[in-house]
C-alpha positions in Angstrom: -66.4 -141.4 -144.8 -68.7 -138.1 -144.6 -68.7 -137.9 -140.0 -70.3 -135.6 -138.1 -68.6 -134.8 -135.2 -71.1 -133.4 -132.6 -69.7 -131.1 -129.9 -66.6 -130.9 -132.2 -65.6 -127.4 -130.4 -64.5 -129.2 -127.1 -61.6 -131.1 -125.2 -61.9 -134.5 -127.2 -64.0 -133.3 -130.5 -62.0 -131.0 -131.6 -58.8 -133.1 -131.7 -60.6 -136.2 -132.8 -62.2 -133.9 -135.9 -58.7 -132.9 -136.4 -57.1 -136.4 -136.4 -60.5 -138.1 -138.9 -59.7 -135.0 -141.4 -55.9 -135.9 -141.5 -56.8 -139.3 -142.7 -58.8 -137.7 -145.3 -62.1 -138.2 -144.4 -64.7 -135.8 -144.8 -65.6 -134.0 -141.7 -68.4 -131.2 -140.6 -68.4 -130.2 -136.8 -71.1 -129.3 -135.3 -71.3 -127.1 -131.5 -73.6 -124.5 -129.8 -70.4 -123.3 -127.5 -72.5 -124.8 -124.7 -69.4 -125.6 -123.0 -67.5 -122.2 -123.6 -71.0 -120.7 -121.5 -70.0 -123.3 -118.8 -66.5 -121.1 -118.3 -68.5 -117.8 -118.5 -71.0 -118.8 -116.2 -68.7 -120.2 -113.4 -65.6 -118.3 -114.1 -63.5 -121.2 -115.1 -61.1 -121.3 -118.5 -58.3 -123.0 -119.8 -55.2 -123.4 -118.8 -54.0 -123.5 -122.7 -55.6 -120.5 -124.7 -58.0 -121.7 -127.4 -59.1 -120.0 -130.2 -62.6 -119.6 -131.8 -64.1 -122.7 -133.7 -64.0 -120.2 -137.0 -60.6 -119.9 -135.9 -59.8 -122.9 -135.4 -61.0 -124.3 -139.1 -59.6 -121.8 -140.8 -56.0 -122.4 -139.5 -56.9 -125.8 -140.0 -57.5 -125.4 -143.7 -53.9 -122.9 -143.8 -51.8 -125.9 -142.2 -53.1 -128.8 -143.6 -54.9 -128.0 -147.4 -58.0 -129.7 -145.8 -61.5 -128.3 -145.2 -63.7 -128.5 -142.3 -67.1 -127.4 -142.6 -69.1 -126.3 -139.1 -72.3 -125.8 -138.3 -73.7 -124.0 -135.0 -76.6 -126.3 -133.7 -78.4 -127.0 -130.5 -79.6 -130.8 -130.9 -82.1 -130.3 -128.0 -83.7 -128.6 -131.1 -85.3 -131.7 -132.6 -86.5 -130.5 -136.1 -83.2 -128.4 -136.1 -81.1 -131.7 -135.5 -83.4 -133.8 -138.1 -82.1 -131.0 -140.7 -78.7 -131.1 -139.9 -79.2 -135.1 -140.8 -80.5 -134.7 -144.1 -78.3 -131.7 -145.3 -74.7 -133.5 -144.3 -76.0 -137.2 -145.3 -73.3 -138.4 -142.9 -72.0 -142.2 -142.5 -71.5 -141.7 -139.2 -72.0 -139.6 -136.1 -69.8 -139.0 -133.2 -71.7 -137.5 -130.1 -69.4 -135.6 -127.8 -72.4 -133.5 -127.6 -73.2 -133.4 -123.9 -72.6 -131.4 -120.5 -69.6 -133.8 -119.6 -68.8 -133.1 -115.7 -70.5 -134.8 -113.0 -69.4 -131.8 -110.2 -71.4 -129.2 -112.8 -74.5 -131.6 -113.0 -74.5 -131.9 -108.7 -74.5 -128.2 -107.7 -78.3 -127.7 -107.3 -81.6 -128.4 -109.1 -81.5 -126.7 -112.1 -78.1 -128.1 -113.0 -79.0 -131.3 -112.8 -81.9 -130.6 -114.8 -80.3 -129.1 -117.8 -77.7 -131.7 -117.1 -80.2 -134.5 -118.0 -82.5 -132.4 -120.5 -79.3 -131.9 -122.5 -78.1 -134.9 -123.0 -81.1 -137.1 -122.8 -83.5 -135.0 -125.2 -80.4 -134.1 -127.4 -79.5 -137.7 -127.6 -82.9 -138.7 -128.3 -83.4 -136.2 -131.2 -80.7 -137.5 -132.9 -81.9 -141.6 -132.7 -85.4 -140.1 -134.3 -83.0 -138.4 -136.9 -81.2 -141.1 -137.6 -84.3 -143.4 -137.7 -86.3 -141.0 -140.0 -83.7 -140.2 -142.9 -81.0 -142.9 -142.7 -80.9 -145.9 -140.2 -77.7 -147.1 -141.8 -75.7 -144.2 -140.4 -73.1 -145.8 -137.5 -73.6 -143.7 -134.3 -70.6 -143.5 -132.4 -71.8 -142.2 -128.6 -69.1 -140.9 -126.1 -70.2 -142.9 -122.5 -68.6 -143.2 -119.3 -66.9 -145.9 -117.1 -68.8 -144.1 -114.3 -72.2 -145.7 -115.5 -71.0 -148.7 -114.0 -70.4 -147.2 -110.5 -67.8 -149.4 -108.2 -69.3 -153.1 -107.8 -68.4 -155.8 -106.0 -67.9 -158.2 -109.1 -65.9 -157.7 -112.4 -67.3 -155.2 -114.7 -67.9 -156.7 -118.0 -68.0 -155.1 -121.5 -71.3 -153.4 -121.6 -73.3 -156.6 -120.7 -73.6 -159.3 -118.8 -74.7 -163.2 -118.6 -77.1 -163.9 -116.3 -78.4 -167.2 -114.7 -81.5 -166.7 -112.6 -84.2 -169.7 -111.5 -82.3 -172.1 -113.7 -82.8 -169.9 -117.1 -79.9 -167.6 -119.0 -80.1 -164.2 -120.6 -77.4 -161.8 -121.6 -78.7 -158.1 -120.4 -77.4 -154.4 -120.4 -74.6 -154.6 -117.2 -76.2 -153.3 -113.9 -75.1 -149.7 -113.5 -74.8 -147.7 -110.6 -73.9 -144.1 -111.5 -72.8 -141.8 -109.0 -74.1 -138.6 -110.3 -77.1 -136.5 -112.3 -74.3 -136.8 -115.2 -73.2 -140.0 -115.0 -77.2 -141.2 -114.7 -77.8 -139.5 -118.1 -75.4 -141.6 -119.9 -77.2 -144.7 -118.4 -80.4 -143.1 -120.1 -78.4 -142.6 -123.0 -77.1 -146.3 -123.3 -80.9 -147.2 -122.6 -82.7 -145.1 -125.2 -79.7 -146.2 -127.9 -80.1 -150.0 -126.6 -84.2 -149.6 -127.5 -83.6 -147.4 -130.6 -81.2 -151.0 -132.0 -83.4 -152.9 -130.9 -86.7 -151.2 -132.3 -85.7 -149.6 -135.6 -82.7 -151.9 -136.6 -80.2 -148.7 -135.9 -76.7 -149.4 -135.2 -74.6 -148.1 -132.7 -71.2 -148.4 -130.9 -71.2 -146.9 -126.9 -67.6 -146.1 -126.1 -68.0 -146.5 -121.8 -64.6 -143.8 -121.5 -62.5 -143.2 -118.9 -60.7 -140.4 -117.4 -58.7 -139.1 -120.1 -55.9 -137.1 -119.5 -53.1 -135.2 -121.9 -53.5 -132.2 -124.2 -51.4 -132.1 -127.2 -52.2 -134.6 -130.0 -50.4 -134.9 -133.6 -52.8 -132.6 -135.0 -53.2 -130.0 -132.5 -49.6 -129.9 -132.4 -49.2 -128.3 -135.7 -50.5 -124.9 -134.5 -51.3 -122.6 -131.4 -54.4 -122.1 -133.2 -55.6 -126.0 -133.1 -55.0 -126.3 -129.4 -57.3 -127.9 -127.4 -58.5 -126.8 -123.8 -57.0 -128.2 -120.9 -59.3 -128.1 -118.0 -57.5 -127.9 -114.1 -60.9 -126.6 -112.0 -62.6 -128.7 -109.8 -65.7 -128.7 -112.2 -64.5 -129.5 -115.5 -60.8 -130.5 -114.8 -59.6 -134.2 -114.9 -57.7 -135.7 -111.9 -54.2 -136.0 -113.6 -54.4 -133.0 -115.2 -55.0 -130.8 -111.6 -52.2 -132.9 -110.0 -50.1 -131.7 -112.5 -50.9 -128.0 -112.7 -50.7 -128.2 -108.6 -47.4 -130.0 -108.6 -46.2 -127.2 -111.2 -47.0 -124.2 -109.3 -45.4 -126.0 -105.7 -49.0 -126.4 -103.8 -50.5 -129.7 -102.7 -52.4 -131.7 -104.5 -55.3 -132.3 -103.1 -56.4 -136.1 -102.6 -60.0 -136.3 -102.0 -60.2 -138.7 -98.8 -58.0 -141.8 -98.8 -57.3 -141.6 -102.5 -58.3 -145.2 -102.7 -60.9 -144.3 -105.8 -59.8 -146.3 -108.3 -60.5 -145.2 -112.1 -60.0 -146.3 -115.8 -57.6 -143.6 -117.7 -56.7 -143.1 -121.0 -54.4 -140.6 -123.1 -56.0 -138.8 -124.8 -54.4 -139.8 -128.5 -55.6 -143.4 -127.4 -59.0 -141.6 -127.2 -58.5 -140.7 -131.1 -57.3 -143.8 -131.6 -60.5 -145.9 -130.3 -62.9 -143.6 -132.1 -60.9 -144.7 -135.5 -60.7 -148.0 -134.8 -64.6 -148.1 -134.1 -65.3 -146.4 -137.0 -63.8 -148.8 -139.3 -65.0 -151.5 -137.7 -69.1 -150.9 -137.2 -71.5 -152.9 -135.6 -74.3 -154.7 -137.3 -77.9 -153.8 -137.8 -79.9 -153.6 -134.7 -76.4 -154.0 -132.4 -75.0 -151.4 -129.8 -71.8 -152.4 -128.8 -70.7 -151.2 -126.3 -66.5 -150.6 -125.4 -64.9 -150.1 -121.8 -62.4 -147.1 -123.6 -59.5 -146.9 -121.5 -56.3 -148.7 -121.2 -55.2 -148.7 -117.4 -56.5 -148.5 -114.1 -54.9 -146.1 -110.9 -56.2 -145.2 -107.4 -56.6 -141.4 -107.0 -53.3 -141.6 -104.4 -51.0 -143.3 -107.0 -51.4 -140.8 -109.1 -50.8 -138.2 -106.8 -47.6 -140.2 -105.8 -46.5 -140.7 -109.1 -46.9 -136.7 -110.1 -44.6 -135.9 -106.7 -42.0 -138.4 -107.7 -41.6 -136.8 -111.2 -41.1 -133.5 -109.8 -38.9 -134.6 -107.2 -41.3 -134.5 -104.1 -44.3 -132.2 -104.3 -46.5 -132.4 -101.6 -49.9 -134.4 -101.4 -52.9 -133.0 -98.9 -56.0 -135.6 -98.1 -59.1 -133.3 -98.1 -62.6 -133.9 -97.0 -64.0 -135.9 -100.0 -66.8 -134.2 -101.7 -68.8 -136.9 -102.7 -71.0 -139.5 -102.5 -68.3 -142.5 -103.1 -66.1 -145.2 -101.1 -62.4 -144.1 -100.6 -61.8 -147.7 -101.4 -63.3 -150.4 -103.6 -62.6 -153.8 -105.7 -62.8 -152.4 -109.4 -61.6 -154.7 -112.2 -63.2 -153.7 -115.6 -62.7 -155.9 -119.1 -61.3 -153.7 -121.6 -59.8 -156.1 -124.2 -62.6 -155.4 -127.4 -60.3 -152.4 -128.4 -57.4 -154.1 -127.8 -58.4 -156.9 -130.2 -59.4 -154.3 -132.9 -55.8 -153.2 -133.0 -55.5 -150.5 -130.3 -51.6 -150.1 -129.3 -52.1 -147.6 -126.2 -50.0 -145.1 -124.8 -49.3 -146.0 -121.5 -48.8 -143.6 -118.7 -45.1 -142.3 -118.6 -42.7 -140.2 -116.2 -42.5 -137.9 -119.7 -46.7 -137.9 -119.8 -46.5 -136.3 -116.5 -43.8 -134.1 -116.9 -45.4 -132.6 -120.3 -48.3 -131.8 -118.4 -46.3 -130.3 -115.7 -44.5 -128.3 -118.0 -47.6 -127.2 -119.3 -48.9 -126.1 -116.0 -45.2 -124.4 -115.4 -45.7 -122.4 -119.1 -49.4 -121.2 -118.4 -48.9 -120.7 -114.3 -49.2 -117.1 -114.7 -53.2 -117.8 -115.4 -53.4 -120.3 -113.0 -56.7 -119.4 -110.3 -55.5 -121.8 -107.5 -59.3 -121.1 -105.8 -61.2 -123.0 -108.5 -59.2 -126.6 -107.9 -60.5 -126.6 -104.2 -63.7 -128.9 -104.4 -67.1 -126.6 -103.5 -69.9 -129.1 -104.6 -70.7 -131.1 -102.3 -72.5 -134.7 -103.3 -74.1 -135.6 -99.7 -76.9 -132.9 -99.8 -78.7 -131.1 -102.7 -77.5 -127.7 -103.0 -79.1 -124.6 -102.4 -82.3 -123.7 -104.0 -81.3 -122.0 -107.8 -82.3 -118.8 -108.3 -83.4 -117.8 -112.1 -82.5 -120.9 -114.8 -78.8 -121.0 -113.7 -77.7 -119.1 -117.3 -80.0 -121.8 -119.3 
């Protein structure tokens, strides 16, 4: 297939661009180093030293005989997004394009602002690109478990059957985010869900959860294809701080109880999904939506499971920073992926210790301030001053 990869300079584009050109289809990655402003902004980085998307490519091309073309594009730019569409005439589009941490989008106003304008407008230009020059094109959309929330019933597979006053319907799954971020990916689902509906488009919605891990077959092959590996309290992922704490021999830092339970994934199971939905679309007028992620842990059994590996590292509970319960029934269906032919990689003693080992290699660079938790969920922030650096 001819894919666009949207936000193909981050954690998970990059790597999945990577692993669709390896199977020898045509890829073009598209960025506006949004997220590499995020670091400069905030004074965050990471842990792994990337190189440059031109970089990047070029090595790519050196290593494996195959081409990636890239183009630097802003889709909040609607006309700029519609001509991207015409001029690659993709297949299919994968949308990574979005500010993706929930801390970034809660520290005052005018980050939840651009958090929402981002990804809602960008996200809406493309459906109207897609609409206007080629409804067939599959759109492959990165969402979140965390549109869901944590309910008091099973979470179902994007939708759910309801019986109300002795009549049935089958309707979009109640969601109860739990942050600016996590409600723009419930606008997203709802402005694809109408866009199927209305124009006939097709879509698959890939609900992710936490995804942890760094190195991939591809990325492997070459310093130069690495892929960031975020440990900050901002951008980084739960696992991945426990590990890079555990590594350097200071607590890792539970937020309350540690009874926040979560979907995870590797993230080679991450390339593996976006693959398999791929080469399996959806039908006209459908969005389908996925729960993408293979296991579930509690914040604490993690935590536990990191100290074990490394023979005992010490776990600190910490005033939790946000607005959640400490402990909560969560049972999510997951099994659509699983039917398609996903064979997961589960979470290992040898998963952890390669990202301990990774946090042991890099500790040099480490910035131990930035994993201790400053945004705080229960009030708004202070008032911004200028656009925030947008």
């Amino acid at each position: 297939m001819r894919i666009l990869v949207l936000g193909g300079d981050g954690y998970l584009g990059w790597p999945v661009a990577l692993h669709l050109s390896a199977r020898s289809h045509e890829v073009v990655v598209v960025d506006n180093f949004l997220r590499r402003n995020y670091d400069l902004e905030l004074g965050l980085g990471s842990l792994v030293p990337i190189a440059t998307l031109q970089r990047r490519v070029a090595r790519w091309k050196e290593v494996s005989g195959r081409e990636i073309a890239m183009h630097v594009v802003d889709i909040t730019d609607g006309y700029a997004t519609k001509r991207l569409i015409e001029e690659v005439r993709p297949e299919a589009v994968i949308h990574f394009a979005e500010q993706r941490s929930a801390p970034y989008s809660m520290i005052d106003r005018a980050h939840a602002v651009h958090t929402q304008a981002n990804n809602v407008v960008g996200t809406l230009n493309l459906l109207f690109a897609i609409a206007e020059v080629d409804p067939s094109i599959h759109l492959v959309k990165l969402g979140t478990m965390g549109e869901y929330g944590t309910p008091n019933i099973d979470i179902e597979e994007g939708y759910l059957e309801v019986t109300h006053r002795g009549r049935s319907d089958v309707v979009l799954y109640p969601k109860a985010p739990g942050s600016f971020y996590h409600l723009s990916k419930v606008h997203d689902s709802h402005n694809i869900h109408f866009a199927c509906r209305a124009w006939g488009l097709m879509a698959t919605d890939l609900n992710q959860g936490v995804v942890y891990g760094q190195a991939t077959e591809e990325t492997a092959m070459h310093p130069d294809l690495a892929t960031r590996f975020d440990y900050d309290h901002v951008f980084g992922t739960v696992l991945n701080r426990f590990a890079v704490q555990a590594a350097l021999g200071i607590p890792m830092t539970v937020y309350g109880k540690g009874g926040q339970t979560r979907g995870m994934l590797d993230i080679r199971d991450t390339l593996a999904c976006v693959e398999l939905a791929l080469a399996n679309p959806p039908s006209a007028g459908q969005l389908r939506v996925f729960n993408q992620f293979t296991e579930t842990f509690g914040v604490l059994e993690l935590a536990e499971r990191v100290s074990k590996v490394v023979g005992g590292a010490e776990i600190a509970h910490i005033s939790p920073p946000r607005a959640e319960a400490e402990e909560h029934y969560y049972n999510p269906a997951h099994t659509k992926l699983l039917d398609l032919g996903l064979r997961p990689h589960l979470l290992d003693d040898d998963t952890i210790l390669s990202l301990v080992e990774l946090g042991r290699r890099y500790g040099a660079g480490v910035d131990q301030s930035v994993m201790l938790p400053t945004i705080q969920w229960r009030r708004p922030g202070p008032p911004a001053t200028g656009d925030a650096g947008h």
